[in-house]
C-alpha positions, 0 to 999 in steps of 0.5 A: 392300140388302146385309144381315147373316147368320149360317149356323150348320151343322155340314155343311161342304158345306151350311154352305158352300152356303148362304153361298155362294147367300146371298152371290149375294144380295149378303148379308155371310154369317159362318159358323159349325159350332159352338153354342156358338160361333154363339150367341156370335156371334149375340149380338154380331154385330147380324145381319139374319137367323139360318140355324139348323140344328136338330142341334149340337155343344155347343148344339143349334138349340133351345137357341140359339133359346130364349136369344136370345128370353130375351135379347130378341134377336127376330133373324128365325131360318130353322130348318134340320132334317133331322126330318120331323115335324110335332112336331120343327118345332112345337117349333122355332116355339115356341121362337121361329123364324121359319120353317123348312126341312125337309132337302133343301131347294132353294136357290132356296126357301132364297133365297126364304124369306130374301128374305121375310124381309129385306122383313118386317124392312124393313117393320117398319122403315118409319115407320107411318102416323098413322091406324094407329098403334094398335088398340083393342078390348075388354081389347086394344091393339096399337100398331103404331109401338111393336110393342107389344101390351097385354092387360088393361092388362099387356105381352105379350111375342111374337115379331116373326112373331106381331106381325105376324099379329096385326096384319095380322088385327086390321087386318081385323077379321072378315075369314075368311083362308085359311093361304095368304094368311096365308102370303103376307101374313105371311110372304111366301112360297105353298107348300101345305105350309107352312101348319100353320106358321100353325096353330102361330103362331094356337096360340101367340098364343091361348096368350097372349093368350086366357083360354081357348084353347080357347074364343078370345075374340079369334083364331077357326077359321072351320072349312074355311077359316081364321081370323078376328080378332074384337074389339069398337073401343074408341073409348077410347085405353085398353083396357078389361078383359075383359066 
């Protein structure tokens, strides 16, 4: 189903290459090279999925970022960046990115991370069924139908990728996932390179959601192999504060 997207890139030959790969997708494709002007564009445009380069004039790709999520806007974001530090791409999931790539990049990997997205916004969109709607453990509530995720009775505010990694682990709860099958199931896409991308989303919902993210109550490191989601049921459809 042809979608809506927005390549924001000041590199007329990558800005053109990537429109011209993403309308082989069968995608209506807006491009801009300015900040300042693709922010503008951003907000009004109602598009599917954001190609986002890191380095703009008059307003960088952080910046962007950061205002759209202020704004409430949860567009899925690609960040594009020519910075090969771990550093530099953490910065950019915190600022509220979905992904990245990291300059070069191969088209097919470019397509291929769109494509996953698309099918996660798709899935988002999808009617839930009833015996799933809601999770509740101790002090925790995730309502899958409202995307909605309440601690201690109060609104947590996430970004649609944490959502969905919280509840695809609160779904299992005690279930150990290795990164690559986080990366599958979540994001939709393997590559071996890509799971510190993981580790930086478990950072953040621990930021949010753990009293103390050094000592996770709800999100914990098995060592060697990745994570798991541990949460007591609440047989209560509210959640009760922590013990």
């Amino acid at each position: 189903m042809k979608k809506r997207i927005l390549v924001i890139e000041d590199d007329q030959d990558i800005n053109n290459l990537i429109a011209m790969n993403l309308k082989d997708m069968n995608h209506d494709v807006d491009t801009c090279d300015n900040g300042k002007r693709g922010y503008q564009m951003a907000v009004a445009g109602n598009y599917d999925v954001l190609v986002l380069d890191l380095m703009l004039p008059e307003m960088d790709g952080l910046e962007i970022c950061r205002s759209l999520r202020a704004a409430n806007i949860f567009t899925p974001i690609l960040m594009l960046t020519a910075r090969d530090s771990e550093a530099d791409r953490i910065v950019g999931l915190e600022m509220g990115a979905d992904d990245y790539l990291t300059k070069p990049f191969s088209v097919r990997e470019l397509q291929a991370r769109v494509k996953a997205m698309l099918r996660r916004v798709a899935m988002m969109t999808q009617t839930p069924q009833v015996e799933s709607d809601q999770l509740v453990f101790d002090g925790l509530s995730i309502d899958a139908a409202k995307r909605q995720v309440l601690l201690n009775s109060e609104e947590m505010e996430l970004t649609s990728t944490e959502f969905d990694l919280l509840l695809y682990m609160a779904r299992q709860p005690s279930l150990v996932f290795s990164r690559t099958q986080l990366l599958d199931n979540v994001w939709g896409y393997q590559h071996s390179g890509y799971e510190h991308t993981v580790n930086s989303h478990i950072n953040r919902l621990r930021n949010k959601l753990e009293k103390d993210p050094a000592k996770p109550q709800y999100i914990l490191t098995v060592w060697g192999v990745g994570y798991k989601f541990e949460g007591h049921a609440n047989s209560d459809k509210t959640p009760n504060g922590k013990s």
